[in-house]
N, C-alpha and C positions, 0 to 999 in steps of 0.2 A: 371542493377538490379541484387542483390546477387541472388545465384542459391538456390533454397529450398531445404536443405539438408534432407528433411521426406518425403511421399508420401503426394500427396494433397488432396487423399482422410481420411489422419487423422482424427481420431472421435473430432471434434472443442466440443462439445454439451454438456451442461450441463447435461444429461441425462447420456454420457460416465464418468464423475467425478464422478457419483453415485455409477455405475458400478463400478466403479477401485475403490472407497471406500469401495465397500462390496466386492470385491475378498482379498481386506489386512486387512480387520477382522477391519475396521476403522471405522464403522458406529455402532451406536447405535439408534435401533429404542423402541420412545416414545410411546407405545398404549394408555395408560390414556389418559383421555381429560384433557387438557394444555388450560388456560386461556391465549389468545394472551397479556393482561393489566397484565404488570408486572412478572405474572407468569413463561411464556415462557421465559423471559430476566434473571430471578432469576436462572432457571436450564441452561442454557447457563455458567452463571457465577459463578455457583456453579461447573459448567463441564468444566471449561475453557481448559483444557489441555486434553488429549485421545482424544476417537475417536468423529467424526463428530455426530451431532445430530438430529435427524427426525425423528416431531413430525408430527404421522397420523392423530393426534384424537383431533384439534383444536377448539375450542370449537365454535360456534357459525360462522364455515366455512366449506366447503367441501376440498379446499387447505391446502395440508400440507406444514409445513415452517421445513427447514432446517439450520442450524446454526454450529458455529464451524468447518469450512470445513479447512480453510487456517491457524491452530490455532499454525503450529509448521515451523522450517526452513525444516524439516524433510518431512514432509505431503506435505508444498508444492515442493519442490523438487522432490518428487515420483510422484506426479499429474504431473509436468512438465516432465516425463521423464528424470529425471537426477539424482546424488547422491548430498546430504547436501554439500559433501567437494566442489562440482565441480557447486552448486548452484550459486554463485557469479560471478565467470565468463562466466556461461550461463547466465545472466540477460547485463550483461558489451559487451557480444557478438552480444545481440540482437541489444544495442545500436548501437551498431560499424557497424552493417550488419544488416538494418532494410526489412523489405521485404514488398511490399504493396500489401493492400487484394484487393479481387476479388470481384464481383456481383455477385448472383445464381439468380435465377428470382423464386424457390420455397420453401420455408422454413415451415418447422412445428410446429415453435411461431406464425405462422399465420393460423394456422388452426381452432381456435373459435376467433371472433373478435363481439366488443362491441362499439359500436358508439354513438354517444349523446341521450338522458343524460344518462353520465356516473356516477356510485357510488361507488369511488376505498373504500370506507370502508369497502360494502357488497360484491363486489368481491376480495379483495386481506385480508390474513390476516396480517394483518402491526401490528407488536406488538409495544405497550406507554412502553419503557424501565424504565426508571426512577421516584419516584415517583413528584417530583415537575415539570417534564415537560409537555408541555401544550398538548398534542397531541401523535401521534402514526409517527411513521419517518420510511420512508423506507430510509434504510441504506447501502444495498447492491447495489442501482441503477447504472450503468454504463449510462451517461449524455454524451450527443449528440448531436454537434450543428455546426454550420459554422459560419464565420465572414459575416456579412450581406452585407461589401463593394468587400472583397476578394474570400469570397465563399471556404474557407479551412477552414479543421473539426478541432473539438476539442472534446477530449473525456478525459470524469472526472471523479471522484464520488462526491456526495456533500449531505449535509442531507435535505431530503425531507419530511417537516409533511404535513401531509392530514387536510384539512381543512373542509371537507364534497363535497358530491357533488364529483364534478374533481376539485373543489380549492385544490391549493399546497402551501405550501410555501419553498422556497428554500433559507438555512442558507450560505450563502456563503463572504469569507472575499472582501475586495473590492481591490486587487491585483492577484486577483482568476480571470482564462483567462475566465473563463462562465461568472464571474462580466463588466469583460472587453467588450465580445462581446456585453452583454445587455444590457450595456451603448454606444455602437456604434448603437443596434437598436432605443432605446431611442433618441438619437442626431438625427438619418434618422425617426423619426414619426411611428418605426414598434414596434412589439414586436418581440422576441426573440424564432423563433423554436423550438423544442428541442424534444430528443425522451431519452427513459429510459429504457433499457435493466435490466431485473433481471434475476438471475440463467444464470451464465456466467460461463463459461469456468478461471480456475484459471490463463492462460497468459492475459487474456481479465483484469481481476480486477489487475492484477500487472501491464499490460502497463499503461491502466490508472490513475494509480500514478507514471508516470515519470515525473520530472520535466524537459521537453522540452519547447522550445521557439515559442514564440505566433506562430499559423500559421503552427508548424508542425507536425503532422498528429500521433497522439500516437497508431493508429492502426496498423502503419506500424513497429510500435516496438514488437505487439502480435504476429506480423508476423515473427518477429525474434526469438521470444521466443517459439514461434511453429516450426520451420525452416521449415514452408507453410505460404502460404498467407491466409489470415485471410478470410473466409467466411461469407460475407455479402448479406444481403437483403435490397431491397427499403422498407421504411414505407408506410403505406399506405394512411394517411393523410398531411405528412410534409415532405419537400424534404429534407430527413437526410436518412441514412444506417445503420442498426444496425446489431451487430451480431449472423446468422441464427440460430446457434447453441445455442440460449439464449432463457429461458423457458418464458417470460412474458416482452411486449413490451406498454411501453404507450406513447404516443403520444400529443400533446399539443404544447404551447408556455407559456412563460416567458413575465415580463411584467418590467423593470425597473422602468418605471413611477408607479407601483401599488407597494410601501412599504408596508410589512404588518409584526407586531410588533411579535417577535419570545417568548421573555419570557427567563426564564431558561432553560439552553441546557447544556447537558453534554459535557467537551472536553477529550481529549485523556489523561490526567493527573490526569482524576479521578472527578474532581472539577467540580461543578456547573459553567455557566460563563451568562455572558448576554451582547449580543455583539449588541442590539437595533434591528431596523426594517431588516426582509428580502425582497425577492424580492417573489411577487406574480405571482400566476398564472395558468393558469385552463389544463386538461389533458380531449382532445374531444376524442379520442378511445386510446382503451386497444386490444391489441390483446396478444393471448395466447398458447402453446399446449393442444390440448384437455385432458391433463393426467400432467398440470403444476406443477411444486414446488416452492414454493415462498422460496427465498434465501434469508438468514437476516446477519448480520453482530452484534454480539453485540457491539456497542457503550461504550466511557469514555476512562479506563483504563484496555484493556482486551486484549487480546492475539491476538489476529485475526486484529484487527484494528492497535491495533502499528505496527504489526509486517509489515504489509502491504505498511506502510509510509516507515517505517525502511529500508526496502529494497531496495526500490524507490531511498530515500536519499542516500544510503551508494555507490548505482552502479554509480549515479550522480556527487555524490563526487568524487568519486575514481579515474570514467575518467578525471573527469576534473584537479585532479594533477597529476594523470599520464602524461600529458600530458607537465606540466611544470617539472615533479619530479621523472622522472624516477626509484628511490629509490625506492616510493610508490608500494607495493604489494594489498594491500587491504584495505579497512574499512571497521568498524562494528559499526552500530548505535547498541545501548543495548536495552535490556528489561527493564531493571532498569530506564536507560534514556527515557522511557514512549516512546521508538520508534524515537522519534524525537531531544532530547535536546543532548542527551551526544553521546560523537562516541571513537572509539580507531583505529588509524591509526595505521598499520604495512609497517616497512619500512625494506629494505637488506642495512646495514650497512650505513647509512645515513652519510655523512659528516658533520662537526661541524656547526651547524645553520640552516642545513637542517631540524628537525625537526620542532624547530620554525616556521620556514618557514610554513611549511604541515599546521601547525598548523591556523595559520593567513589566510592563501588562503582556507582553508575549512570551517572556519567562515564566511568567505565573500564570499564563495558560498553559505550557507546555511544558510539563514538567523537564523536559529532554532536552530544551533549549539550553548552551550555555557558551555562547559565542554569536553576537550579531551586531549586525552592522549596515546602518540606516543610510539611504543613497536618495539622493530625488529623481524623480522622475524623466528626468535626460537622459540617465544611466539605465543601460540594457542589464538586468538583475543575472542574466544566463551569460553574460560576456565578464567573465572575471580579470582581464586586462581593466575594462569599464569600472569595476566595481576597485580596482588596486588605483585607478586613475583618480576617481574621485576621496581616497582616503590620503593618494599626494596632495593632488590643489583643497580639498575642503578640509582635513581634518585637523584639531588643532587638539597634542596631544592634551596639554594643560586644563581645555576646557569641554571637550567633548569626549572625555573615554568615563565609561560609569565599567565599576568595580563593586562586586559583588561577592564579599567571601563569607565560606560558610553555607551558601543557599544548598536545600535539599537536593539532592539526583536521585535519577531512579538508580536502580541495581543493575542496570544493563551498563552503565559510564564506565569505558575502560579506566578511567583514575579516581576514582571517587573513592575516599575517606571518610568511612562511617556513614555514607550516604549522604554525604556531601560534597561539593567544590564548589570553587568558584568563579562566577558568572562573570562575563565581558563583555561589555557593550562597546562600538565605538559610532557619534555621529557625524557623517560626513556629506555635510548641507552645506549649501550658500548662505549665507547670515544676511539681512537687509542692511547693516549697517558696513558691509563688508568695502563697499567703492568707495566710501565716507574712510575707512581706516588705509586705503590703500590697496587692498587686499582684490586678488584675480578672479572680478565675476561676471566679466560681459565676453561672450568669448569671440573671437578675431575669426570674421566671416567675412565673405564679400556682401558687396551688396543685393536687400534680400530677392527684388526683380531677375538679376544675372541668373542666383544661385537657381532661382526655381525655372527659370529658362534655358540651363544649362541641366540639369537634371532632367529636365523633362525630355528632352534630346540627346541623353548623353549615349546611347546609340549609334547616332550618329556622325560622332567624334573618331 
């Protein structure tokens, strides 16, 4: 087991994110009363960028909800202890060096608890983000479950609307590993566990959007992105672990055999979609800190939520051809690419075909992928002037665009045709034979003593 490079007594707990948002002047606190229906989602998204947002004065709750926490590459890097540059190889490190969490036997999400019958309407404030969607969705849930033959965790985020009462329903696609296990309790005659952590710890919401393989345990990746083992507590109804440090725990099961019909639902691209019936299912206790903040996510096409997938994807991707491509330095899923469709791979002087290559093995890791565009390593992957610069001087449309039609998409692709479109690569490298043709590859510097002598004092200019 990797050695925990941090002290184990690390602040895990949504309550220390708060803190660390109000020492870097990153919180902006809402006093007015804030209607949870609509209102709350509108100044979210009218505040998509700055600081974090928390609203005291919830109209028709005692729980404040907070919003916009995770909204920059910048924010969350500082919440994780690390710099923006050096963000990407700390998420690629966790992979590589996962750490598995521990038990505590006391935690203070369980310090007020609420047991049947439960009314997650009147105790949680879950804001209706959208106007044609049917319900109020908590968005920020971290979802918790085991395989019901194998008894190994899985932990997600998925959208959950309130249905009254403790009815949920949960929008989940059916290649989604929570869809998977529910359909293996469904086959065995059970329903499906499950516990739901809110106000999490900013490694807790990034691990669980890694894409890992059924069965392997995403908490042991928090563990790496903490470099401590993840601090966990038993639920108090369902044999699941959630983590200690999380401000509101609900508890329940899932029901595969109970479809129950979602409506209009916002996805990550902005657009209304309607993806038919979800999976039902009831939440028996709620347990809470006596002093809770309910953490929301806004939903669609918003900063917080792509960027969330975006990172997930781009650390997944990167290992996975590093692995064959040594070339490969990094990827960046965009903002522009709504987090998930478009990426831009950075390679060190890539061989002739090697791009292509990147190109092809990262589509068919990522099913989402379907627009990318291969840069070398001079070019800053986050400066898209850089990345428009190098497809002027390198790209050559005749030999470097790979065209792909037909390839699979998922169901979320605003233009997909029968679960198809088609894919576009373009490579925009220096070629070695490039000086030999003519062509613009040594770029017009001074010389190299001046430049680093004048840099180094440019201060003092």
């Amino acid at each position: 087991m990797p050695t925990p490079t941090k002290p184990a007594d690390t602040d895990q707990s949504f309550r220390g994110v708060l803190d660390a948002l109000e020492r870097a002047g990153d919180l902006h606190r809402v006093v007015r009363p804030v209607d949870p229906r609509f209102e709350l989602g509108t100044v979210l998204s009218l505040r998509q960028h700055g600081p974090a947002q928390l609203f005291s004065n919830v109209t028709g709750h005692a729980m404040p909800v907070i919003g916009n926490v995770m909204n920059s590459r910048a924010r969350i890097a500082a919440l994780l202890g690390t710099g923006t540059a050096s963000l990407h190889e700390v998420i690629l490190d966790a992979l590589a060096s996962p750490i598995p969490p521990v038990v505590v036997d006391h935690a203070p999400v369980q310090e007020v608890v609420h047991r049947e019958p439960v009314d997650l309407a009147r105790l949680l404030p879950v804001p209706t983000w959208f106007e044609h969607e049917t319900g109020p969705y908590i968005t920020a849930g971290v979802i918790v479950a085991k395989d019901p033959e194998t008894g190994r965790r899985n932990v997600s985020i998925a959208r959950l609307r309130i249905d009254g009462g403790g009815r949920v329903m949960v929008g989940i696609a059916k290649n989604h590993h929570l869809n998977l296990l529910a359909e293996k309790a469904r086959k065995l005659g059970q329903s499906l566990p499950i516990a739901v952590a809110i106000g999490n710890h900013p490694a807790v919401l990034l691990g669980s959007q890694m894409y890992l393989g059924l069965g392997d345990d995403e908490y042991d990746v928090v563990g790496g992105l903490l470099g401590a083992p993840l601090r966990l507590t038993r639920c108090l109804t369902v044999p699941l672990e959630v983590p200690a440090g999380a401000d509101i725990v609900l508890e329940g099961a899932i029901d595969a055999d109970d479809p129950v019909e979602e409506g209009a639902v916002s996805e990550f691209h902005g657009f209304y979609v309607r993806y038919g019936p979800g999976i039902g299912g009831t939440i028996a206790c709620v347990t809470h800190r006596r002093d809770a903040l309910y953490q929301a996510i806004l939903p669609g096409y918003a900063p917080e939520h792509c960027l969330l997938g975006a990172l997930a994807i781009e650390a997944v991707c990167c290992q996975a051809l590093r692995r064959v491509i040594p070339a490969v330095r990094r990827v960046l899923v965009t903002d522009g690419g709504m987090g998930r469709l478009h990426a831009v791979i950075v390679m060190h002087r890539p061989r002739l075909g090697e791009g292509k290559r990147a190109i092809i093995l990262a589509m068919g890791q990522i099913n989402l992928l379907k627009f990318v565009v291969v840069v070398e390593d001079d070019v800053d992957p986050e400066d898209a002037a850089q990345v428009e610069w190098s497809l002027a001087a390198r790209f050559r449309g005749g030999e470097d665009l790979v065209v792909l039609p037909g390839m699979k998409a998922d169901r979320c692709d605003p233009v997909h045709e029968n679960l198809t479109v088609t894919k576009i690569g373009l490579v925009a490298c220096t070629r070695p034979s490039d000086g030999e043709r003519g062509g613009l590859s040594e770029f017009a510097r001074p010389p190299a003593g001046i430049l680093a002598e004048v840099r180094a004092d440019l201060d003092h200019y």
